[in-house]
C-alpha positions in Angstrom: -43.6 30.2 68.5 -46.4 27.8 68.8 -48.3 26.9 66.2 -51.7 28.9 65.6 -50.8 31.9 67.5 -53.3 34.6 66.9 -52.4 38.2 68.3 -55.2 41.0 68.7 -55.1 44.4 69.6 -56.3 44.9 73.4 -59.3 47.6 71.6 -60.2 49.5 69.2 -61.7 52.8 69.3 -64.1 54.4 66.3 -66.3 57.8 65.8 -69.9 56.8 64.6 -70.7 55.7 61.0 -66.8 56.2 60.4 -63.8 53.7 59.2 -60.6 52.2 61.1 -58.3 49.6 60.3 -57.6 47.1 62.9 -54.2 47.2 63.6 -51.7 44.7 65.2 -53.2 41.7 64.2 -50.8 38.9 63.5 -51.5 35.2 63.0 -48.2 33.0 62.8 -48.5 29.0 62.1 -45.4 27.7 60.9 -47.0 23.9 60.0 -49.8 25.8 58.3 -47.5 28.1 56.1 -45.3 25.0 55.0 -48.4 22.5 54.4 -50.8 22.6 51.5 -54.8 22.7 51.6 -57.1 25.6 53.2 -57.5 27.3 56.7 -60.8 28.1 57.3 -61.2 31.7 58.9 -64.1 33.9 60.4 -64.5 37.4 61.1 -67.5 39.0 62.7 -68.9 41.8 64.4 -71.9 42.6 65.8 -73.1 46.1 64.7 -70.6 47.2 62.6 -69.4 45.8 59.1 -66.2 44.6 57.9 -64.0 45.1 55.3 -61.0 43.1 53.5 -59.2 41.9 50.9 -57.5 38.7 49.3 -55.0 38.6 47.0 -58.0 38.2 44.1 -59.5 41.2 45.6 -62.7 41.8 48.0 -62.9 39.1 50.3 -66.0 37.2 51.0 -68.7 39.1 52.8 -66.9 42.5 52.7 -68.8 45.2 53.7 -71.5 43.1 55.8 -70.7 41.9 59.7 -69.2 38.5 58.6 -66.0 37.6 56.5 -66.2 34.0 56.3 -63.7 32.1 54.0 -61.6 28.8 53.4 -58.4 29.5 51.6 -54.7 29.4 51.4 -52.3 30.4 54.6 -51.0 33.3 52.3 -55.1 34.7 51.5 -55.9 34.6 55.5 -52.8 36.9 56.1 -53.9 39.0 53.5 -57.9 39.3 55.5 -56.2 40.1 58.7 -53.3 42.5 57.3 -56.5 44.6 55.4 -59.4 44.6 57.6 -61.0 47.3 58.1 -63.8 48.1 60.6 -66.9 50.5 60.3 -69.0 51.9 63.0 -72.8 52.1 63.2 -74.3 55.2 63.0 -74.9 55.2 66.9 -72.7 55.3 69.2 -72.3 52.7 71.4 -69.7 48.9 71.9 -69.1 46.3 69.6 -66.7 43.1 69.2 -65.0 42.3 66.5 -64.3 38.2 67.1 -61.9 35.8 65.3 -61.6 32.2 64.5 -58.6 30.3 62.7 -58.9 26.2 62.2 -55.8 25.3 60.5 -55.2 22.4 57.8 -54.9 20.3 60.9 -57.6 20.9 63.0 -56.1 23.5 65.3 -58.3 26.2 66.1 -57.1 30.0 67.4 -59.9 32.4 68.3 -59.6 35.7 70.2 -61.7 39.3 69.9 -61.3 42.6 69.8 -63.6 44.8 72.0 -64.7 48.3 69.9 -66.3 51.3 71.9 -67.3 54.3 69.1 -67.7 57.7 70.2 -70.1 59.9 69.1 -69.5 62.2 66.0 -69.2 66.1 66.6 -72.8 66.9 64.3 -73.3 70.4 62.4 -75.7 71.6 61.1 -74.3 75.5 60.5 -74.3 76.8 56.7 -71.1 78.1 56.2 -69.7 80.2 53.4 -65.9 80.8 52.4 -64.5 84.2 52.7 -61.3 84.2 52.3 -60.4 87.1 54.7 -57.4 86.0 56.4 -55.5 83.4 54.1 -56.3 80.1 51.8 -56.2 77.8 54.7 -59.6 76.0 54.8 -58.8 74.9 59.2 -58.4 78.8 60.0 -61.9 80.0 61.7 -61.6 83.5 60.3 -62.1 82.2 56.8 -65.5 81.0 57.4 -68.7 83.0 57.3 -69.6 81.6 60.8 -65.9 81.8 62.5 -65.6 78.4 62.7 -63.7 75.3 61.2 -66.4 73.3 59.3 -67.4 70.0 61.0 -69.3 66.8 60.1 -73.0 67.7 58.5 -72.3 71.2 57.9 -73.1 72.6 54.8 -70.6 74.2 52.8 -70.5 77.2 49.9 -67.6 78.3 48.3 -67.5 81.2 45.6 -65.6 83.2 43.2 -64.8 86.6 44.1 -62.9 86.4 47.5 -59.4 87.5 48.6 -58.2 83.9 48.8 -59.2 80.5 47.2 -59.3 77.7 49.5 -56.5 75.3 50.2 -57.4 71.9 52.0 -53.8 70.2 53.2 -53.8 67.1 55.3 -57.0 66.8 56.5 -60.2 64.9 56.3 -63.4 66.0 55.0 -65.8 64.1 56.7 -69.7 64.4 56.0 -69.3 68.0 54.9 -71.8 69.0 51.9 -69.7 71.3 49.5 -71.1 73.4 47.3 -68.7 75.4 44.5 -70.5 78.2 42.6 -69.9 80.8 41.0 -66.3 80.0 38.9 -64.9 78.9 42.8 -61.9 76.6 42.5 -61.0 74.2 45.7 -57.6 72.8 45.9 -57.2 69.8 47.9 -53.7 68.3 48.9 -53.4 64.7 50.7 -57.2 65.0 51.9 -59.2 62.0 53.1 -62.5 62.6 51.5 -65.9 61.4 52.6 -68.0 64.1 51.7 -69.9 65.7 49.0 -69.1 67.9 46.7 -71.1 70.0 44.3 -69.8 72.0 41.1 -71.5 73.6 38.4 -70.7 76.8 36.4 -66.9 77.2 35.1 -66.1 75.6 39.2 -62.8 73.9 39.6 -61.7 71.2 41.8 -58.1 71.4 41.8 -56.1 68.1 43.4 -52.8 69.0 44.2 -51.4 66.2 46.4 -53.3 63.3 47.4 -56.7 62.9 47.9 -57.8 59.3 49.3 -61.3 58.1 49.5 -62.9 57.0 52.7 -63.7 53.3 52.5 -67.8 53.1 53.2 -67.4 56.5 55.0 -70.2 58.6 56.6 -72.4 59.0 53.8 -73.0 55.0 52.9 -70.7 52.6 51.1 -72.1 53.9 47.5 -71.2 57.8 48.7 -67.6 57.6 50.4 -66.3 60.4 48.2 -68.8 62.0 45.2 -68.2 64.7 43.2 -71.6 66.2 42.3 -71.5 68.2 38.7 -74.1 70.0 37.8 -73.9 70.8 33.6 -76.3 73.0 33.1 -74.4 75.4 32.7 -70.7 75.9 31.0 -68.0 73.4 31.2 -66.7 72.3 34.7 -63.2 71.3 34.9 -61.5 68.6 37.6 -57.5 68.5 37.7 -55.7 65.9 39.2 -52.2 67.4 39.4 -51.7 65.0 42.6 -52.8 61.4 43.6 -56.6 60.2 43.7 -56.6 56.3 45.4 -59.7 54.4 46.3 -58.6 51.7 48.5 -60.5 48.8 49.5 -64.4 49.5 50.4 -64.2 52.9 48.6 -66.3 54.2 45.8 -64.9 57.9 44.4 -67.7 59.0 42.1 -68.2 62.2 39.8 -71.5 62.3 37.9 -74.1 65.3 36.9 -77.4 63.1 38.8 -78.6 61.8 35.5 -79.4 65.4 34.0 -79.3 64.8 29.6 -77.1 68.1 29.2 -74.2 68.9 26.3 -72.6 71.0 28.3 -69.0 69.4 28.9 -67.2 68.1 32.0 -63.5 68.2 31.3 -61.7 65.8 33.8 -58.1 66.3 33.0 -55.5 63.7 34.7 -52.1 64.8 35.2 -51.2 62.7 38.3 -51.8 59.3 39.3 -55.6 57.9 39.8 -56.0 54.5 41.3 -58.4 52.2 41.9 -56.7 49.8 44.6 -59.3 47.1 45.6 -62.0 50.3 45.8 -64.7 51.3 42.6 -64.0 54.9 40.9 -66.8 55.8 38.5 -67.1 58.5 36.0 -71.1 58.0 36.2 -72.9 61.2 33.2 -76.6 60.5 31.8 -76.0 60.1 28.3 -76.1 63.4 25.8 -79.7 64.3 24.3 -80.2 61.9 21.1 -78.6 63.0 18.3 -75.6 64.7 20.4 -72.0 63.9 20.5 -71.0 62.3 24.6 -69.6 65.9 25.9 -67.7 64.5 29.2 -64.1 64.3 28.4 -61.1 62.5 30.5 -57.7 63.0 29.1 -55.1 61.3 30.9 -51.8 62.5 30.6 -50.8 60.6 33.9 -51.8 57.6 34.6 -55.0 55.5 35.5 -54.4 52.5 36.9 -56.8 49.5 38.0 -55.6 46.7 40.6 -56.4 44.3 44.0 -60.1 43.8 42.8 -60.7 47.8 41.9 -62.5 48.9 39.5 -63.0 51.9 36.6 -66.4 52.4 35.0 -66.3 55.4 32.2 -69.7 56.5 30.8 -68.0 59.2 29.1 -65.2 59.3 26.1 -61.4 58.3 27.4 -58.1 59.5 25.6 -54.0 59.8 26.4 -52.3 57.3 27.9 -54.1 54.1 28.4 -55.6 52.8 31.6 -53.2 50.2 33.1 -54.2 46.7 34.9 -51.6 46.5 37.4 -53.9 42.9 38.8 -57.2 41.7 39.2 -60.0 44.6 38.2 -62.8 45.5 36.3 -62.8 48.3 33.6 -66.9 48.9 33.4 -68.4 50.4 29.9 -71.2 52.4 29.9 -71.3 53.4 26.4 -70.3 52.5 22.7 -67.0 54.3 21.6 -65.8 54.9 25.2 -62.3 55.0 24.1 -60.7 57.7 21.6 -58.0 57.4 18.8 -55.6 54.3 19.8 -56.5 54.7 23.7 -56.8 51.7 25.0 -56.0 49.3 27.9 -52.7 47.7 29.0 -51.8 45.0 31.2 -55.5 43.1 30.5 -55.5 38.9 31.5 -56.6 36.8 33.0 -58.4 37.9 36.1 -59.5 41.0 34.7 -62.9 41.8 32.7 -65.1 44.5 31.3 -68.3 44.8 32.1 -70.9 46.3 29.4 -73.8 47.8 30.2 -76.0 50.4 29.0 -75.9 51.2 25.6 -72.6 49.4 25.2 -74.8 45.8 26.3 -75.9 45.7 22.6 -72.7 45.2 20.5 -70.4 42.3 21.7 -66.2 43.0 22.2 -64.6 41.6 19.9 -67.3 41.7 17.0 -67.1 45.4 16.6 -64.4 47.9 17.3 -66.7 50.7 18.0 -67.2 49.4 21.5 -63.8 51.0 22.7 -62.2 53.0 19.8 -63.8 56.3 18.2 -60.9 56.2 15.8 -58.5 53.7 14.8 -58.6 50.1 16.0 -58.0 49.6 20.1 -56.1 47.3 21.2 -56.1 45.4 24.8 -52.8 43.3 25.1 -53.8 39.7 26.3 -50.9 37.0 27.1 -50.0 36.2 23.7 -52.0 37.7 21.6 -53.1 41.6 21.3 -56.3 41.6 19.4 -59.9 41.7 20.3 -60.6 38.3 19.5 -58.8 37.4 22.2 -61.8 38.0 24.6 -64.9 35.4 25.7 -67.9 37.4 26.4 -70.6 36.0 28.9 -74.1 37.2 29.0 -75.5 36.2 32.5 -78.3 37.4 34.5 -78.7 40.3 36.4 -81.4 42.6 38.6 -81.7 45.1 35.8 -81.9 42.3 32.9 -79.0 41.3 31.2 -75.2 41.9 31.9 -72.2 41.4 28.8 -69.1 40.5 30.7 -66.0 40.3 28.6 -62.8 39.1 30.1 -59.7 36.6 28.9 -59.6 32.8 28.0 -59.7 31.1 30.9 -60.1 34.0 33.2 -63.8 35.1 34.1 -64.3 36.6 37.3 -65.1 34.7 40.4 -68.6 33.3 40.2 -69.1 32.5 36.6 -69.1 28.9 35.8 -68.1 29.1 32.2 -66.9 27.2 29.4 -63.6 28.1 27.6 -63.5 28.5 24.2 -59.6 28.4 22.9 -60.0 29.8 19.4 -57.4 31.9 17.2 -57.1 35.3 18.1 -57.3 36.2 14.3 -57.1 34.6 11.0 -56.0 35.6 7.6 -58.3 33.3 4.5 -57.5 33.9 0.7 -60.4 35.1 -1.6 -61.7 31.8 -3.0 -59.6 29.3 -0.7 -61.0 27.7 2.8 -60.0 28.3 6.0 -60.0 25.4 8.4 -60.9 26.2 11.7 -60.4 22.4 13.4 -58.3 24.0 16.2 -61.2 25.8 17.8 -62.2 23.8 20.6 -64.4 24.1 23.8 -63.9 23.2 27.3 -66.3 23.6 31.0 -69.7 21.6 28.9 -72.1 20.2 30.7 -72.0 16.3 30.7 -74.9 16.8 28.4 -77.2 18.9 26.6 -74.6 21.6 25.6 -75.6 23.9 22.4 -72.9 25.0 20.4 -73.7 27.4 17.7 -70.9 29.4 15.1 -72.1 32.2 13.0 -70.5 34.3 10.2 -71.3 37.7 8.7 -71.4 36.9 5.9 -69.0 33.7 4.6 -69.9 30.0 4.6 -69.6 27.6 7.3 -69.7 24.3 7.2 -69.7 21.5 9.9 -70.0 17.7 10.1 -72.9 17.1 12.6 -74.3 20.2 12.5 -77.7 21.9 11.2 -77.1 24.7 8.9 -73.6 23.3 7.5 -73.8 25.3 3.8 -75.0 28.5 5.6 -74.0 31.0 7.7 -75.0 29.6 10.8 -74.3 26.1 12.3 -75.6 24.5 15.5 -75.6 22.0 17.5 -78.3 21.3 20.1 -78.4 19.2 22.8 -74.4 18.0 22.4 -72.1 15.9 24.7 -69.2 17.2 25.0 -67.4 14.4 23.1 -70.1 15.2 20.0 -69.5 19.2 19.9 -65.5 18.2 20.1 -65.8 15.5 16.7 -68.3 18.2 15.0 -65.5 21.6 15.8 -62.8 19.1 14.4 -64.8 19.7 11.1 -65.3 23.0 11.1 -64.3 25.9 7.8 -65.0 29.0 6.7 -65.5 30.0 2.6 -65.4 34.3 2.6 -68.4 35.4 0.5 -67.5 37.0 -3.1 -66.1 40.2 -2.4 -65.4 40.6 1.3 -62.4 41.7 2.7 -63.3 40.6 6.2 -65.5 39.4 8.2 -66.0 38.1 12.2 -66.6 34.1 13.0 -68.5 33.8 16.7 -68.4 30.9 18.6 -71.2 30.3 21.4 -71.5 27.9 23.6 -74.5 27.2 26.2 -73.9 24.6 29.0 -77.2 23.7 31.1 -76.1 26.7 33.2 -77.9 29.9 32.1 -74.6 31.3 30.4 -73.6 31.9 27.1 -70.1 32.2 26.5 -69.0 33.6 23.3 -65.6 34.0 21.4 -65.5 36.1 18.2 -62.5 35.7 15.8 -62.0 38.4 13.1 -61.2 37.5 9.8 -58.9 39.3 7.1 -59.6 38.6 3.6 -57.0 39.0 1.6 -57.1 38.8 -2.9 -56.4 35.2 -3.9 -56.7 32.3 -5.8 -57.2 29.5 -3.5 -57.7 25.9 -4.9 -56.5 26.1 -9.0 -57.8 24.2 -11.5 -55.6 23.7 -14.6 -56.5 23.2 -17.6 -55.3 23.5 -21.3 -57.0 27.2 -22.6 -57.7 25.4 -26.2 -56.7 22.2 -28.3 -56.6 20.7 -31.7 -57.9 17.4 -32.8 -58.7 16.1 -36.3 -62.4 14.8 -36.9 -62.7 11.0 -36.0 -59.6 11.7 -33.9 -58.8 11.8 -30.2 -56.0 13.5 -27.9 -55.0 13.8 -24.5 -56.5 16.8 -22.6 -54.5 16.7 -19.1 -54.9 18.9 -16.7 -54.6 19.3 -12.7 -56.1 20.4 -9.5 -54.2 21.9 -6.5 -55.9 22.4 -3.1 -53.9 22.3 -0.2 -57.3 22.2 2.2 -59.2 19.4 -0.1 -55.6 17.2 -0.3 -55.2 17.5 3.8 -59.0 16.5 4.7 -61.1 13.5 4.4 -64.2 13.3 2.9 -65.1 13.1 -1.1 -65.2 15.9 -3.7 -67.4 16.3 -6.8 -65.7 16.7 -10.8 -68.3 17.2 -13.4 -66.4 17.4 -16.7 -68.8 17.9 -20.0 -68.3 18.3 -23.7 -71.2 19.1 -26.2 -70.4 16.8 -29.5 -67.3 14.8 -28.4 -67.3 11.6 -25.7 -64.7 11.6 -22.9 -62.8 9.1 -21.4 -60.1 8.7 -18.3 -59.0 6.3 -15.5 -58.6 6.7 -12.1 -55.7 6.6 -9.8 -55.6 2.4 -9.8 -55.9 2.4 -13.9 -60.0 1.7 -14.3 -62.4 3.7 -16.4 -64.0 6.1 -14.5 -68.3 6.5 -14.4 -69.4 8.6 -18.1 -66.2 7.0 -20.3 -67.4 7.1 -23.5 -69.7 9.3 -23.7 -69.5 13.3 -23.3 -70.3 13.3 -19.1 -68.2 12.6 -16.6 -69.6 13.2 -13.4 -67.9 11.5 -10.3 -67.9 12.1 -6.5 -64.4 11.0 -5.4 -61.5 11.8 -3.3 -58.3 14.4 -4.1 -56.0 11.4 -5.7 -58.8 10.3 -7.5 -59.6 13.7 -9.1 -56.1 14.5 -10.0 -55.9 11.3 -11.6 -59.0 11.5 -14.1 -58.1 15.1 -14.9 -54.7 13.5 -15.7 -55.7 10.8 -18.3 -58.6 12.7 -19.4 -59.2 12.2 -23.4 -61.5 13.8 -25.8 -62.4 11.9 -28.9 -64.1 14.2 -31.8 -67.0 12.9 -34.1 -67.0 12.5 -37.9 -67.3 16.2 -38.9 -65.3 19.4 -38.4 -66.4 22.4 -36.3 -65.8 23.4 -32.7 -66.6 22.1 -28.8 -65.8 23.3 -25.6 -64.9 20.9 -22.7 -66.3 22.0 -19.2 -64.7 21.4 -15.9 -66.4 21.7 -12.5 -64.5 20.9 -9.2 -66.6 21.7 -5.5 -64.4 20.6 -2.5 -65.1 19.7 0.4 -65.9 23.0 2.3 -68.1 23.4 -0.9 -65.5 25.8 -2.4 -66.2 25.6 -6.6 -63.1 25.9 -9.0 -64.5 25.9 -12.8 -62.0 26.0 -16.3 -62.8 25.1 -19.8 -60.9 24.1 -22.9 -61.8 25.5 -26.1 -61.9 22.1 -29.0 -60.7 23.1 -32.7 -61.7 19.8 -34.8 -60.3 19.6 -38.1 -62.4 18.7 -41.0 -61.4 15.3 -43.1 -59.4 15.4 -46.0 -61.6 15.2 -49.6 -60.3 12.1 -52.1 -57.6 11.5 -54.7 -59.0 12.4 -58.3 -57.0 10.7 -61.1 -55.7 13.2 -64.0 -53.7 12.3 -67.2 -50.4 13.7 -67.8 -50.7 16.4 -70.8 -46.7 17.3 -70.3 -45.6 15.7 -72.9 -47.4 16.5 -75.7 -45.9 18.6 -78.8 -46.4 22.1 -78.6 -48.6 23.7 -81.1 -47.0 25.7 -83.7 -48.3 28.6 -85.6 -50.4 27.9 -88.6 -51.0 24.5 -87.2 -54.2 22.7 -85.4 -52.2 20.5 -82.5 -53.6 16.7 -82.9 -54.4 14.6 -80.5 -53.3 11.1 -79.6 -53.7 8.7 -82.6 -56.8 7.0 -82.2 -56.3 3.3 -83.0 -57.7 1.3 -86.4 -60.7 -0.2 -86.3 -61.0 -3.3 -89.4 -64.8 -4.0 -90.6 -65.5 -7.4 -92.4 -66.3 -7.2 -96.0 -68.9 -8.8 -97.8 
């Protein structure tokens, strides 16, 4: 076949302000397929709008008259395969035209004439009865003896010899209106309509129920479930399939009414959000009330092709499922219950917050997705909440939190990428290093970077703050905020047993991107100083007092660490690690800054020399590393008193004993001559 050979269907035919896919399209370009680069492809129409999908999800310009987009062979089979065409409300002709240029300049165009008929309008208000059988398309079961068509207005109540049963058929611009504890079953319906419940009403779903892409009643009211709370609980059942496909919005809410009265959506089947939006859309409970809307899925919930799921209301069972690209939208703190939680979340995929959920980031708090125990949302490697970069950017109605994986925000956002630990584990007392956090996607200049803890010390080369708990850099390179993260460490506060360490980043771009890492703090020693409890020295004497300092984080970084060692009556002495006296020998201070050797080396050789007199002293010992983390020990100093003189005595041994009767003498005194005259 030649190469750029576009086929197009001779026509296509339409009713009025409804959907078609155009069929028969086929584009084959064998150079194209087998070369790299990007074909460059246009779609338009002239009064209607278009529809389609790549495989990242919507394609450019769906839902307006032009789909314009440069991208891969494999993306442009994807448009043509999925386009879908609506009609103007009017009726009237319309061209759908294409135009292909491949990688080498070859261009294949064609078009596709549309003629759209006019829709069959009613206005009739009709009103189930019942009397024949359950089959909604049999005329006798209708108040007016006739089949309901587009614009009619529908009621259905309790309280008549059959419930309805919709089977294979497309509601199509009908208003419905249940009342009255009605129940409607539908099974494989095409729905484009309204429907209204209120009261103990139940829409049963039985088989599958697909929802018109941008069908008669606007591209924001394809298929809506209308519940009105006011009065008892209304419950939905999905024992079938609910799909939105691409264009499609399926969308049960209570039009913003504060009520407490619950809606009880209960999923037994499959619900799927393939390239189209479902929404679960209730006004929040009066203050002070618990959220009353309730989806328990004990099927499956599934989110893929661009789709998207936005609960403002509690979700429990099984989790929702990412099966691609999608968005899960939060409308509310504590949107998930017990361990509910999300599966098959990367890149690609994010969560939008919104509402009361804006105010509290993912990844800082649990709350935001779990009532009860912790929720997890598996990411590529990693399964914890920390796992996530949240960006706060711009939008209509102020500001919008958009959460999503490293290295995976959705089309559009120009972020940076912070790669930081998902979480990390620090000892009571020790320092955690935190050198492998790093950020990518800066500007070339003028990037702030600032890290803040709860409520444990960080510290930072370069930055303001380092001692606190918040550092910053303003006004970075990229180069600067890389040599200032290589410095970075945590010190827990006394006490905790956890905390959360953020990292934001703002390029010039107005986008913060933040990545939140949560910390377990776990009983500890960290760095150990020791030293001898006690010791015993003689006055006028001196002894070796060695001791030692272990700190795995102060041995395996630069920079210089302080050891103040102090006595009260003694003087100290000690050399360092290349054998001179240190600063303070000789007298009872030592105070040095030095490195880890260094230390280890005056504590080693350390001596205490006691004065003159006995008594006591006590040696102190202060050691601050380098992340500022303090280790104190003292030793307790016995000093000896010195020994009193030799007195000399005479020896009294060997004189007689006394015997009775007697006076004992003494030692014969010696005779002394005088001269005579």
């Amino acid at each position: 076949m030649a190469q750029g050979d576009l086929t197009l269907p001779v026509s296509e035919q339409v009713v009025a302000d409804s959907s078609t896919p155009v069929a028969r399209i086929s584009y084959l370009d064998a150079a194209a397929f087998d070369s790299p680069g990007s074909l460059f492809l246009s779609v338009t129409a002239d009064t209607g709008t278009l529809s389609a999908s790549t495989s990242a999800g919507q394609a450019p310009g769906s839902g307006t008259a032009s789909i314009t987009l440069s991208a891969p062979y494999n993306d442009v089979a994807s448009v043509l395969d999925s386009l879908v065409y609506s009609a103007d409300p009017a009726a009237g002709a319309d061209t759908i035209r294409f135009d292909i240029w491949d990688q080498f300049g070859i261009e294949s165009s064609g078009s596709v004439p549309v003629s759209s008929s006019a829709a069959t309008i009613g206005t009739a208000d009709e009103t189930w009865t019942g009397g024949v059988s359950s089959d909604w398309n049999t005329p006798g079961n209708w108040s007016g003896d006739a089949v309901p068509k587009r614009g009619d207005s529908l009621a259905i109540a309790d309280g008549t010899a059959n419930a309805p049963v919709l089977a294979n058929a497309t509601l199509s611009g009908e208003t419905i209106t249940l009342s009255n504890n009605a129940t409607l079953t539908l099974n494989s319906v095409r729905l484009d309509s309204l429907l209204q419940a209120s009261g103990s009403d139940s829409l049963l779903i039985g088989g599958a129920l697909t929802i018109a892409p941008h069908g008669s009643l606007g591209p924001e009211q394809s298929g809506t479930l209308f519940v009105n709370t006011a009065g008892t609980a209304v419950p939905i059942v999905n024992r079938g399939v609910i799909e939105a496909p691409q264009g499609s919005l399926f969308t049960i809410n209570n039009g913003g009414t504060q009520t407490t009265a619950a809606v009880s959506i209960a999923n037994r089947g499959t619900l799927t959000a393939d390239g189209g939006r479902i929404s679960f859309d209730f006004a929040p409970p009066p203050f002070g009330s618990a959220p009353p809307e309730q989806f328990v899925n004990a099927g499956s919930v599934a989110v893929g092709n661009g789709g998207s799921l936005t609960l403002n209301g509690t979700f429990s069972g099984n989790d929702v499922a990412f099966n691609g690209p999608g968005a899960l939208g939060l409308q509310r703190p504590q949107s998930f219950a017990g361990s509910t939680g999300v599966s098959g979340f990367g890149q690609g995929d994010h969560i939008d917050l919104y509402g009361p959920a804006r105010g509290a980031l993912l990844g800082v708090t649990n709350s935001i997705l779990s009532a009860g125990t912790a929720t997890t949302i598996p990411l590529a490697g990693s399964y914890v909440l920390g796992n996530f970069i949240s960006d706060t950017i711009g939008t209509p109605g102020g500001q919008e939190i958009i959460a999503f994986a490293p290295a995976g925000a959705p089309s559009g956002i120009a972020e940076p990428d912070i790669v930081a630990p998902g979480t990390a584990t620090v000892a009571q007392g020790a320092t955690l290093s935190l050198s492998d956090v790093s950020v990518t996607g800066l500007g070339r200049a003028s990037n702030i970077l600032s890290v803040t803890a709860g409520s444990g010390t960080l510290l930072m080369d370069g930055a303001s703050g380092s001692g606190s708990h918040t550092v910053t850099v303003q006004s970075g390179t990229p180069d600067q905020i890389a040599a200032d993260l290589a410095t970075l460490a945590y010190v827990p506060a006394a006490g905790a047993t956890s905390d959360v360490v953020r990292i934001s980043a703002v390029p010039p771009a107005p986008v913060t991107t933040t990545r939140a890492i949560p910390l377990s703090i776990t009983e500890g020693s960290g760095p150990v100083l020791s030293e001898p409890s006690s010791t015993i020295v003689s006055a006028n004497g001196s002894i070796a007092v060695a001791g030692s300092y272990a700190d795995s984080f102060a041995q395996g970084h630069p920079g210089l660490l302080f050891l103040g060692i102090n006595d009260i009556c003694g003087t100290l002495s000690a050399t360092d690690a290349t054998g001179n006296a240190v600063a303070g020998s000789g007298t009872d201070s030592i105070v040095v800054q030095t490195d880890y050797v260094d230390v280890n080396a005056i504590l080693a050789s350390l001596h205490y020399a006691a004065g003159p007199g006995g008594g006591t002293d006590t040696i102190a010992f202060d050691v601050w590393n380098q992340a500022g983390a303090e280790s104190t020990a003292s030793s307790a100093v016995t000093i000896d008193p010195p020994a009193l003189p030799a007195i000399a005595t005479t020896n009294l041994s060997s004189a007689a004993p006394a015997t009775a009767g007697t006076i004992p003498t003494g030692p014969t005194l010696p005779t002394i001559l005088l001269p005579t005259t």
